[in-house]
Biotite code that builds the C-alpha atoms (Angstrom):
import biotite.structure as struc

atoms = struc.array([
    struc.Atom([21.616, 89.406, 49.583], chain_id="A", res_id=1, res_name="UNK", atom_name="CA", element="C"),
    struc.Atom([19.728, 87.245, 52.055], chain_id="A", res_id=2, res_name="UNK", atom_name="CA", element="C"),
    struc.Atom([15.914, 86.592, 51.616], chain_id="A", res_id=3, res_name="UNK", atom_name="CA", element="C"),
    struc.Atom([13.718, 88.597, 54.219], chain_id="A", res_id=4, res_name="UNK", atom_name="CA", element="C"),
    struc.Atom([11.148, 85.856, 54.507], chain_id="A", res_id=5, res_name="UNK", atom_name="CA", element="C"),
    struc.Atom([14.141, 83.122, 56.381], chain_id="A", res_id=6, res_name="UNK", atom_name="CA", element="C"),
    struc.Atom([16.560, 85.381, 57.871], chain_id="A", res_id=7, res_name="UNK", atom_name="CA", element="C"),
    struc.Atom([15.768, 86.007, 61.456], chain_id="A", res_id=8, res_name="UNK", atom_name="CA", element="C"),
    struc.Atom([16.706, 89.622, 62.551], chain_id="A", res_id=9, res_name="UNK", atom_name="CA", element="C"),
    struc.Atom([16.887, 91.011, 66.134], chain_id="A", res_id=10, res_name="UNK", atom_name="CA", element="C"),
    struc.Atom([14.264, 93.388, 67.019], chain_id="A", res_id=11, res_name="UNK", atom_name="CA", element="C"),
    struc.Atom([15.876, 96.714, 67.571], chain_id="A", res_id=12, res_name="UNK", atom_name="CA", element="C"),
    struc.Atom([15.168, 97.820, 71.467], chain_id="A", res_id=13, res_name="UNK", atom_name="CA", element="C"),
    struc.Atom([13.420, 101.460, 70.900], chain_id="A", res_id=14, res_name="UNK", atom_name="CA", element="C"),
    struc.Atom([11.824, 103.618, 68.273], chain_id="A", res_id=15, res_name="UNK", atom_name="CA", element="C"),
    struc.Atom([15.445, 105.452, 68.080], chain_id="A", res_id=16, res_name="UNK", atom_name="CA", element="C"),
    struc.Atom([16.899, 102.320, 67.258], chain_id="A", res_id=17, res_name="UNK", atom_name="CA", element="C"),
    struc.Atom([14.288, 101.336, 64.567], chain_id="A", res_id=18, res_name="UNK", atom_name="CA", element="C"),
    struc.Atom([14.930, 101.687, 61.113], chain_id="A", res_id=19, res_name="UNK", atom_name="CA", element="C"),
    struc.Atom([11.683, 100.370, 59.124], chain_id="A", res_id=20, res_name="UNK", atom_name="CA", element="C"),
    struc.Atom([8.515, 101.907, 61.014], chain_id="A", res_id=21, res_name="UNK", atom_name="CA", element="C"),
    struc.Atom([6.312, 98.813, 60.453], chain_id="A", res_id=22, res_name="UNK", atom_name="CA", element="C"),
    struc.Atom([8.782, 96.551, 62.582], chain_id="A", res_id=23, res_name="UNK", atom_name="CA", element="C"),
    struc.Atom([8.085, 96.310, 66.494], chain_id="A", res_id=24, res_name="UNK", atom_name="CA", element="C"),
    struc.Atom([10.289, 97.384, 68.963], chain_id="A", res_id=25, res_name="UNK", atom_name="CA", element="C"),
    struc.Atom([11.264, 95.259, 72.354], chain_id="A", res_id=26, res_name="UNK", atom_name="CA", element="C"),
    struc.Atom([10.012, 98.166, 73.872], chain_id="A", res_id=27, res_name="UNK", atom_name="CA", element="C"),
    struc.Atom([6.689, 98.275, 71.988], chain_id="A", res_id=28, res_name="UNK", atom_name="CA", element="C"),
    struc.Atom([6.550, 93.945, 72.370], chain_id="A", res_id=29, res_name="UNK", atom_name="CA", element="C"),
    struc.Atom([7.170, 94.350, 76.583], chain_id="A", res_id=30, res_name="UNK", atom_name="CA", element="C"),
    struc.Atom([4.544, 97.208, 76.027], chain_id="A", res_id=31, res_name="UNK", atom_name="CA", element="C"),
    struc.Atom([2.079, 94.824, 74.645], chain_id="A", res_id=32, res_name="UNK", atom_name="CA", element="C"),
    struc.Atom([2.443, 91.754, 76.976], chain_id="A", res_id=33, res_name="UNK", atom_name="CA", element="C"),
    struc.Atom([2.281, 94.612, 80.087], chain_id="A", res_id=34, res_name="UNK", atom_name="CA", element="C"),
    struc.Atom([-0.780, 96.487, 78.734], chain_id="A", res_id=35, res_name="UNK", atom_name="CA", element="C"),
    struc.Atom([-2.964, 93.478, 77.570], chain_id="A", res_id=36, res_name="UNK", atom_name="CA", element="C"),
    struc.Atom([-2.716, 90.979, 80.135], chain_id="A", res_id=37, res_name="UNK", atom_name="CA", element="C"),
    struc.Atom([-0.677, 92.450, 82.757], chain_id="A", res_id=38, res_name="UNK", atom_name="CA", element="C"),
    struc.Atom([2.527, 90.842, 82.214], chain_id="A", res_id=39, res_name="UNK", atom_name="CA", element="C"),
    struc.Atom([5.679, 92.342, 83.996], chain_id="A", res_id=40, res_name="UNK", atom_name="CA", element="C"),
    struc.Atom([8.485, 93.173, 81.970], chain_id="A", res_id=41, res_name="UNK", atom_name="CA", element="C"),
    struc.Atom([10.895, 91.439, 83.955], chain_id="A", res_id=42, res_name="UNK", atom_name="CA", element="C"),
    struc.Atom([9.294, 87.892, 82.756], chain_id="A", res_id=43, res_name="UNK", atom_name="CA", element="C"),
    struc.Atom([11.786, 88.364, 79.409], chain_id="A", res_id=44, res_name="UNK", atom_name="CA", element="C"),
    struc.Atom([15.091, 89.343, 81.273], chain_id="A", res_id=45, res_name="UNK", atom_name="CA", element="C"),
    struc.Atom([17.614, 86.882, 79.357], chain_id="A", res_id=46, res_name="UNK", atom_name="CA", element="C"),
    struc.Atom([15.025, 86.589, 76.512], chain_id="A", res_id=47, res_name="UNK", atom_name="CA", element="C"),
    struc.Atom([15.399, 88.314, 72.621], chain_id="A", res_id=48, res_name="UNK", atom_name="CA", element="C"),
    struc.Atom([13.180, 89.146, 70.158], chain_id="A", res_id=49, res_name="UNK", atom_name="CA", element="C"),
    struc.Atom([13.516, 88.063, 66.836], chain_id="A", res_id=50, res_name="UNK", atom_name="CA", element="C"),
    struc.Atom([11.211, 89.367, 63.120], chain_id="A", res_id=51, res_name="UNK", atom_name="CA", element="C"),
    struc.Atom([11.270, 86.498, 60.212], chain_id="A", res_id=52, res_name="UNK", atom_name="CA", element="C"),
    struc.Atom([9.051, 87.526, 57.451], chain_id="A", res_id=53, res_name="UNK", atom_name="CA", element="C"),
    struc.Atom([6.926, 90.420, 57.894], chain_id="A", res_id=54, res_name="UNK", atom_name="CA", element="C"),
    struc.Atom([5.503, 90.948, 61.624], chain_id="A", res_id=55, res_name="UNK", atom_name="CA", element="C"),
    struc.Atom([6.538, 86.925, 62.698], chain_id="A", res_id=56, res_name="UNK", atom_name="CA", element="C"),
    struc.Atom([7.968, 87.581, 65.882], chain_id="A", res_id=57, res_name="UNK", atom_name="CA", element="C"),
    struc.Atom([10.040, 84.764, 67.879], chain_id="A", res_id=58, res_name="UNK", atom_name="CA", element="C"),
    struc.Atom([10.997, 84.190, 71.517], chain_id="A", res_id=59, res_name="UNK", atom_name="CA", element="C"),
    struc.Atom([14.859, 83.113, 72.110], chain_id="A", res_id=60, res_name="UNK", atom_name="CA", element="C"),
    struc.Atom([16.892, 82.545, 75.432], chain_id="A", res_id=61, res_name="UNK", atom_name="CA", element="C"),
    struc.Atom([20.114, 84.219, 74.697], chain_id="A", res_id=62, res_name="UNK", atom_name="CA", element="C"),
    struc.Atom([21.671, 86.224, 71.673], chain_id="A", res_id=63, res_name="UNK", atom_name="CA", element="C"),
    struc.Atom([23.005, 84.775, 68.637], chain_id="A", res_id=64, res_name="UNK", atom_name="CA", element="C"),
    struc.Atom([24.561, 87.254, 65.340], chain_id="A", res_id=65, res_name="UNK", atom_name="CA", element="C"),
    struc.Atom([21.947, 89.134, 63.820], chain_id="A", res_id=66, res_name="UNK", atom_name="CA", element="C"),
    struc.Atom([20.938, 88.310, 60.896], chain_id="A", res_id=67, res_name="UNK", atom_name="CA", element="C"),
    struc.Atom([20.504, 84.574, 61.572], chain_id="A", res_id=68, res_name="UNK", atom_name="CA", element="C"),
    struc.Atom([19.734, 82.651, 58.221], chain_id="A", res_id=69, res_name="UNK", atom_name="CA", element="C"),
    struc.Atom([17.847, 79.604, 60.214], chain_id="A", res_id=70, res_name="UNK", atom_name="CA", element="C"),
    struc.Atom([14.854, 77.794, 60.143], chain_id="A", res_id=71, res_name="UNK", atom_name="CA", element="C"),
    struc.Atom([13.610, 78.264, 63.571], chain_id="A", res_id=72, res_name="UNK", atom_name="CA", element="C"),
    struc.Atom([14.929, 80.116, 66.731], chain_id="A", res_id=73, res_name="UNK", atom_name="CA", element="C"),
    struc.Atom([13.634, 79.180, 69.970], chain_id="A", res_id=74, res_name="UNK", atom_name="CA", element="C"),
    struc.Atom([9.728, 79.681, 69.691], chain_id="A", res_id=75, res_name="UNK", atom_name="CA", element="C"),
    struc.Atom([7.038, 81.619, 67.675], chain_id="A", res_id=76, res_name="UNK", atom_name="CA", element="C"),
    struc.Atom([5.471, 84.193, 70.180], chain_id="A", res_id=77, res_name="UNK", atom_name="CA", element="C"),
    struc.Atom([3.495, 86.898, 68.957], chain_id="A", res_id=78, res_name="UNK", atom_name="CA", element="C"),
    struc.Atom([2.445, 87.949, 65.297], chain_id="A", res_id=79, res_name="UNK", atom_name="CA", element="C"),
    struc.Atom([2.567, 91.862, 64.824], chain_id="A", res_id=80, res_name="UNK", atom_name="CA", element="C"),
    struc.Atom([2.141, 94.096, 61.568], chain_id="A", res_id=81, res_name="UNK", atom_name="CA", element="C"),
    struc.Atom([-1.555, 93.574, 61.506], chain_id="A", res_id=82, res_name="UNK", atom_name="CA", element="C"),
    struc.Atom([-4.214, 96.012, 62.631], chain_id="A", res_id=83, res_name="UNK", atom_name="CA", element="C"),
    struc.Atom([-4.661, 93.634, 66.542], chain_id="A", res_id=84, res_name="UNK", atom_name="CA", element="C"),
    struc.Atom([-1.468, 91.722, 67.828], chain_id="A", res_id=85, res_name="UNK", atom_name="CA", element="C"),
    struc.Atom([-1.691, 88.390, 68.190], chain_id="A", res_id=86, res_name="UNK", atom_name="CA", element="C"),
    struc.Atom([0.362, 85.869, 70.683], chain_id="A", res_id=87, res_name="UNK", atom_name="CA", element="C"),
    struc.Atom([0.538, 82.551, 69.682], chain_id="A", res_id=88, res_name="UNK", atom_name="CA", element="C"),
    struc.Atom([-0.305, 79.387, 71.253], chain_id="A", res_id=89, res_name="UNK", atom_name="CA", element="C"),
    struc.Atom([3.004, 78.740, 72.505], chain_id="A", res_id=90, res_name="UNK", atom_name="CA", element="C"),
    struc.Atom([3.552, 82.180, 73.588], chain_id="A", res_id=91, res_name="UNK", atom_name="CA", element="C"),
    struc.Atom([0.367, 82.163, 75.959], chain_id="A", res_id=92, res_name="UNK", atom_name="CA", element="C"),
    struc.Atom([1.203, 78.540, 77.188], chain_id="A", res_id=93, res_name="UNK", atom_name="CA", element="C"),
    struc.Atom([4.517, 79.515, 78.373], chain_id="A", res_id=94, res_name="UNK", atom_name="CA", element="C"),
    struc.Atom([4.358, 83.099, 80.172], chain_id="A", res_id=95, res_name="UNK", atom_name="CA", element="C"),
    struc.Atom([0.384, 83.192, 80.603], chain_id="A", res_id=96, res_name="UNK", atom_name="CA", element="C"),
    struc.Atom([0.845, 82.011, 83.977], chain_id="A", res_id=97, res_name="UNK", atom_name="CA", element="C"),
    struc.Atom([2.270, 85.489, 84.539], chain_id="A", res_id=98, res_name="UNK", atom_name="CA", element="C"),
    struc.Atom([-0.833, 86.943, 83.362], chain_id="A", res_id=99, res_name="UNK", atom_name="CA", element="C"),
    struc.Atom([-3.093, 89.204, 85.420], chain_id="A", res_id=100, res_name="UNK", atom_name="CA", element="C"),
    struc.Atom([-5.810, 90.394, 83.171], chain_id="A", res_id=101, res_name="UNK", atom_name="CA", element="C"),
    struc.Atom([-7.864, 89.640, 80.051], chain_id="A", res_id=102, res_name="UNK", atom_name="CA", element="C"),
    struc.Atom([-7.310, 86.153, 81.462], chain_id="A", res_id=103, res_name="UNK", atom_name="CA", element="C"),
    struc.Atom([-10.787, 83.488, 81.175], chain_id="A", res_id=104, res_name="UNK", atom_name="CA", element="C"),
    struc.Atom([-10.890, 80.935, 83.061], chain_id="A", res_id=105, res_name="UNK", atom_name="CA", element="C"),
    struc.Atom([-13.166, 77.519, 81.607], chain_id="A", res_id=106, res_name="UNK", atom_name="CA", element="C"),
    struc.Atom([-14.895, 74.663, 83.359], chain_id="A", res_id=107, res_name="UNK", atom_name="CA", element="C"),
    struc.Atom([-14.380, 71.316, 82.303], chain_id="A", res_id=108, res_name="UNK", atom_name="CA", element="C"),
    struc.Atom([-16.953, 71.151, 79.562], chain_id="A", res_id=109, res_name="UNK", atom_name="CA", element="C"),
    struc.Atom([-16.090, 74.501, 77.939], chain_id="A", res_id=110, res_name="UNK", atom_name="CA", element="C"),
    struc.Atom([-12.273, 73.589, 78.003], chain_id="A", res_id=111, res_name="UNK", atom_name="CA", element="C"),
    struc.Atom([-13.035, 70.725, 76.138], chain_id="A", res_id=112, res_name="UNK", atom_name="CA", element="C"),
    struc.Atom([-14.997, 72.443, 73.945], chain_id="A", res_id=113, res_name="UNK", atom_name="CA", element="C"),
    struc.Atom([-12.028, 75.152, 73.437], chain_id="A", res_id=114, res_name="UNK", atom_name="CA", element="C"),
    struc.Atom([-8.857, 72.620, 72.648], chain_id="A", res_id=115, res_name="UNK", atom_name="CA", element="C"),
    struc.Atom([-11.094, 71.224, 70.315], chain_id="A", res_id=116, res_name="UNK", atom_name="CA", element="C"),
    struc.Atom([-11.338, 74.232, 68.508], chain_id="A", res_id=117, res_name="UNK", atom_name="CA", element="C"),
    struc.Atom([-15.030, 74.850, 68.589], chain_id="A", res_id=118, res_name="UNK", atom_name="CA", element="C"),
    struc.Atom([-16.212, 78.410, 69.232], chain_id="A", res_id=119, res_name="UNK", atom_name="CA", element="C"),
    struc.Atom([-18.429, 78.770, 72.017], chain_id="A", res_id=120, res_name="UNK", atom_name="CA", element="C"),
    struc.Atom([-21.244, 81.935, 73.328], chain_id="A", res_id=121, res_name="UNK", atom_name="CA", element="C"),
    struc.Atom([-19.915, 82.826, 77.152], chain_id="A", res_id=122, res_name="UNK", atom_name="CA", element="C"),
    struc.Atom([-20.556, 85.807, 79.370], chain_id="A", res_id=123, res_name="UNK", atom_name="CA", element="C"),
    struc.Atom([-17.140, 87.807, 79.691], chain_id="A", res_id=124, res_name="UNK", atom_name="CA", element="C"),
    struc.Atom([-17.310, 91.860, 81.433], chain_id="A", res_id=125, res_name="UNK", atom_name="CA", element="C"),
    struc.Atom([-13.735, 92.171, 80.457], chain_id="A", res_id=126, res_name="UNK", atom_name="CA", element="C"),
    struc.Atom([-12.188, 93.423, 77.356], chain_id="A", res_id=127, res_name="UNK", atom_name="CA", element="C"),
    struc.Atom([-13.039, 92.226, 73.475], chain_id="A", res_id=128, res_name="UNK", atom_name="CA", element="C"),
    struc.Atom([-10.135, 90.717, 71.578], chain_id="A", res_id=129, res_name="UNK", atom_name="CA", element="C"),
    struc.Atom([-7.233, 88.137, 72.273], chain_id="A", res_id=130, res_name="UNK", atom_name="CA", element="C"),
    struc.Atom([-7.777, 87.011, 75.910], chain_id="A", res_id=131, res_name="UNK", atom_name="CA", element="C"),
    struc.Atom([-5.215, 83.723, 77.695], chain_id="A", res_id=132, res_name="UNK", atom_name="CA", element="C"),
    struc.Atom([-7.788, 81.219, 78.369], chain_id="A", res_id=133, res_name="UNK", atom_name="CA", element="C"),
    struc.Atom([-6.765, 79.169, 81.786], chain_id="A", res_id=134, res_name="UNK", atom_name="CA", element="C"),
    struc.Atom([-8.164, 75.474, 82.831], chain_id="A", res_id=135, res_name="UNK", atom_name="CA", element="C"),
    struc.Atom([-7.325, 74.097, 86.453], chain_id="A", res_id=136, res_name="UNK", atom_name="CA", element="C"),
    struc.Atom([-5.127, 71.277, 85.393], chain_id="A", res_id=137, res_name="UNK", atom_name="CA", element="C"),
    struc.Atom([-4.097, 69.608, 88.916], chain_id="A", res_id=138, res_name="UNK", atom_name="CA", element="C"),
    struc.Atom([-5.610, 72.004, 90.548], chain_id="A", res_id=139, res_name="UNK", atom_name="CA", element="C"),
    struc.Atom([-4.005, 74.893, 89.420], chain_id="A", res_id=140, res_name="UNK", atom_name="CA", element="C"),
    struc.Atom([-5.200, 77.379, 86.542], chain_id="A", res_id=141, res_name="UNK", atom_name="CA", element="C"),
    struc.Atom([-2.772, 76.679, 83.702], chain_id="A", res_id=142, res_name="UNK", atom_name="CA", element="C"),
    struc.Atom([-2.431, 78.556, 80.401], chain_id="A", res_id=143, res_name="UNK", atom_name="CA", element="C"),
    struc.Atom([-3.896, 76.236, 77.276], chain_id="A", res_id=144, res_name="UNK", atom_name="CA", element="C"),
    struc.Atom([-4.145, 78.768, 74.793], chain_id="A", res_id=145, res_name="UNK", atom_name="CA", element="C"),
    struc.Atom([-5.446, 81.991, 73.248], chain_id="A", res_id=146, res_name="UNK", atom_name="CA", element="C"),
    struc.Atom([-9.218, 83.225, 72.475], chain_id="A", res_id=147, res_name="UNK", atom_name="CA", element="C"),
    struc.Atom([-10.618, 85.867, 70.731], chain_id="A", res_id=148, res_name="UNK", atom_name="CA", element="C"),
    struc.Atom([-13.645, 87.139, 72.356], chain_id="A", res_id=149, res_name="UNK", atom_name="CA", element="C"),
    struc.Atom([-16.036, 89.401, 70.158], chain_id="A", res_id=150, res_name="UNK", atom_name="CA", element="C"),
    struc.Atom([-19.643, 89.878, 70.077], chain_id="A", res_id=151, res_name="UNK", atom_name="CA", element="C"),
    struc.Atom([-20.989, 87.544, 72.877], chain_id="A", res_id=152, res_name="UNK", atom_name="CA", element="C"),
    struc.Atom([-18.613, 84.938, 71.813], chain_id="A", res_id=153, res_name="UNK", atom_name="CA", element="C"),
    struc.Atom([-15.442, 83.126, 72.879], chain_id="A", res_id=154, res_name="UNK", atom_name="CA", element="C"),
    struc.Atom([-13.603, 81.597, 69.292], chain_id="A", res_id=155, res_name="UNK", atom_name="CA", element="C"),
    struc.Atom([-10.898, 79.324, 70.080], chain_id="A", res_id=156, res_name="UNK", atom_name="CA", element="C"),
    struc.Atom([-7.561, 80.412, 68.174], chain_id="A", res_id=157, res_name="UNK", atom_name="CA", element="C"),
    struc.Atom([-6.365, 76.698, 68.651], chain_id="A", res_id=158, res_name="UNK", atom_name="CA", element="C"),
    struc.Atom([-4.465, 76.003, 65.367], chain_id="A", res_id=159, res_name="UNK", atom_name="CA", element="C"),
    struc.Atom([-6.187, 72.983, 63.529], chain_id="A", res_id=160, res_name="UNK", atom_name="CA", element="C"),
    struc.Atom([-3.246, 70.554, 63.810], chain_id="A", res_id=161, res_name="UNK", atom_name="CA", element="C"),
    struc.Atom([-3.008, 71.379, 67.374], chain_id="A", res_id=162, res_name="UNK", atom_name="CA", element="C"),
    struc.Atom([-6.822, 70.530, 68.339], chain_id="A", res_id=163, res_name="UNK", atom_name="CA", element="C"),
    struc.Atom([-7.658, 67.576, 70.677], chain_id="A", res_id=164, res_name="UNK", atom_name="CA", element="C"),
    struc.Atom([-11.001, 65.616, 71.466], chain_id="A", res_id=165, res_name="UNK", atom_name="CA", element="C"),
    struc.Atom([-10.298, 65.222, 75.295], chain_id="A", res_id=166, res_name="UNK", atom_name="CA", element="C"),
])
């Protein structure tokens, strides 16, 4: 028998298909990236969805076997089984271009502020929780990572080893 916590197993597409109710569906995943910031399904054609450990979700462009018995596949993207979803770092860099709401933008200063992990108080009308914070970056808004917004407050969800003084 394999152990759960390094096999990488496919997602199953719908509830029908789903035999453990704690595990996320593609369905439920393309659900979440649609509801929350508005991105189209269609942005993961050609893409699968893989669970290693409980509720670590990866991001893969094509299909290998399931079970895979690796140490990575393709990218971390979202972590599920926990009472708020939450996309990683990666996840938001790559497809929050697509993005269409819950998106907040920063000036210079409080970009800065953000990549280096420090938590920041900013007016926001839109929803609380995980939100894809954009910077222009050659003058273009570009994806640099994922906030949680609560209470008045944005809190940078930069991982520590990925913060920069720029």
């Amino acid at each position: 028998m394999s152990d759960q916590s390094t096999e990488f197993t496919r997602l199953p597409e719908t509830d029908e298909e789903r035999e453990d109710p704690e595990r996320a569906t593609r369905e439920e995943v393309l659900d979440f990236w649609t509801e929350r910031f508005g991105v189209p399904p269609e942005t993961f054609e050609g893409y699968t969805f893989w669970e290693r450990g409980a509720g670590k979700l990866w991001l893969y462009q094509g299909t290998p076997p399931s079970p895979v018995d690796i140490e990575g596949l393709g990218m971390t993207f979202l972590r599920t089984r926990q009472e708020h979803w939450k996309p990683t770092l990666e996840a938001v860099q790559r497809f929050g271009k697509h993005a269409s709401q819950n998106v907040i933008h920063l000036d210079e200063d409080a970009a800065r502020a953000f990549v280096a992990g420090e938590d920041q108080e900013l007016d926001w009308d839109g929803d609380w929780g995980y939100l894809v914070v954009t910077h222009d970056l050659a003058g273009e808004a570009e994806p640099v990572g994922v906030g949680l917004y609560v209470y008045g407050e944005l809190r940078s969800q930069v991982p520590k080893g990925r913060r920069r003084e720029v």
